[in-house]
N, C-alpha and C positions, 0 to 999 in steps of 0.2 A: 504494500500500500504506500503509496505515493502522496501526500498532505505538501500541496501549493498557498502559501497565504500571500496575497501581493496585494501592494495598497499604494496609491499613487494619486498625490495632489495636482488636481491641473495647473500646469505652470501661469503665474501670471493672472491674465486676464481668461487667458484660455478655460470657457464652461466645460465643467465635466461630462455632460453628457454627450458631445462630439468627441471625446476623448476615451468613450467607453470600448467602443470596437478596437481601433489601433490597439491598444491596449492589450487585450486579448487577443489578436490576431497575431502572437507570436508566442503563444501555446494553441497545443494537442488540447479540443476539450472535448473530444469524444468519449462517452459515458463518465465525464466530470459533471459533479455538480455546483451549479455557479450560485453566490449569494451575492447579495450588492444593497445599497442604500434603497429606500422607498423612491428616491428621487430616479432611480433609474427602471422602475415598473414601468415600463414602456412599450407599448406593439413591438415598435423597431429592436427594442432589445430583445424580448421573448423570441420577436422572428430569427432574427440572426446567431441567437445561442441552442436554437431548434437545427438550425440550418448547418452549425458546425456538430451537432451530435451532441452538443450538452443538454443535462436539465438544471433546472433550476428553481429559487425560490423566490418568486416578489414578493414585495413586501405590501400589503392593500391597505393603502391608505386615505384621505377624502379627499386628495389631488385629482383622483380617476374617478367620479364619483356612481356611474353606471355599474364599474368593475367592483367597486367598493361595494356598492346595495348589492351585489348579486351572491358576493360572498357572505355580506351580512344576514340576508333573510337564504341561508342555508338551513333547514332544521338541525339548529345545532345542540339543540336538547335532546334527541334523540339520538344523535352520533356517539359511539363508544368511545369512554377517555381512554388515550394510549397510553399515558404517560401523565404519573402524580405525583410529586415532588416538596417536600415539608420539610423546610431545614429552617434554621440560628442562625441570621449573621448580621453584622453591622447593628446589634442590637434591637433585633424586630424578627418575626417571623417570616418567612418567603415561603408562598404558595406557588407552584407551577404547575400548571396545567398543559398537555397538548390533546389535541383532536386532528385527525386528517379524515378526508372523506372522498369519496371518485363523485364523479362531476366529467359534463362533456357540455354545458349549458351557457360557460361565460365565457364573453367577448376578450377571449384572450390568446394568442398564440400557444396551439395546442395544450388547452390546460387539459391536467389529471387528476390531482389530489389537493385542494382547498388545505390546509392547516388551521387550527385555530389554538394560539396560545396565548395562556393568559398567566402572569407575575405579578404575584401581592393582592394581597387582600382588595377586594372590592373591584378590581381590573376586567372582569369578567361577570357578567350578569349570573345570581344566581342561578345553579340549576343550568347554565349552559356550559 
């Protein structure tokens, strides 16, 4: 197993998000999975990290606001927790929650599996 972390400031004035492909396009990312900021949940991104054979995980935020509602009203009270997580630190309790679910229905470059995580009390509507 191979673990790539790269992280890279757009120089200058230069916006990140024309900076995201060059970037990657000097890795292998077939059957890599790629994460990135919310700011880069993007068609153009999803297309082109499909396109090299990566997956990946956007991050759904209310920048997208169609893509956002679509994952939000998932029945996510019904979906099985994966993963539940109750630790001490920094002085306070931390909850972790994960949920994934399959999905063929939102406006996104080849989506599969929706996630839904939630950290810390209250982050997460009861019961979802």
């Amino acid at each position: 197993m191979t673990l790539r972390v790269l992280m890279r400031e757009a120089p200058g004035r230069e916006e990140p998000i024309p900076a995201f492909a060059p970037l990657l396009d000097t890795l292998d990312l077939d059957n890599v999975v790629v994460t990135a900021d919310a700011l880069h949940t993007e068609h153009d991104h999803g297309a082109y990290l499909r396109m090299l054979g990566a997956h990946y995980l956007a991050i759904v935020k209310k920048n997208h606001p169609g893509l956002h509602e679509g994952v939000r009203t998932l029945p996510w009270r019904d979906i099985a927790l994966d993963h539940y997580d109750r630790t001490r630190a920094h002085h306070r309790v931390e909850i972790r929650r994960l949920k994934t679910a399959a999905f063929a229905h939102l406006d996104y470059p080849t989506p599969a599996r929706p996630s839904r995580s939630c950290a810390g009390e209250g982050s997460c509507p009861p019961g979802s």
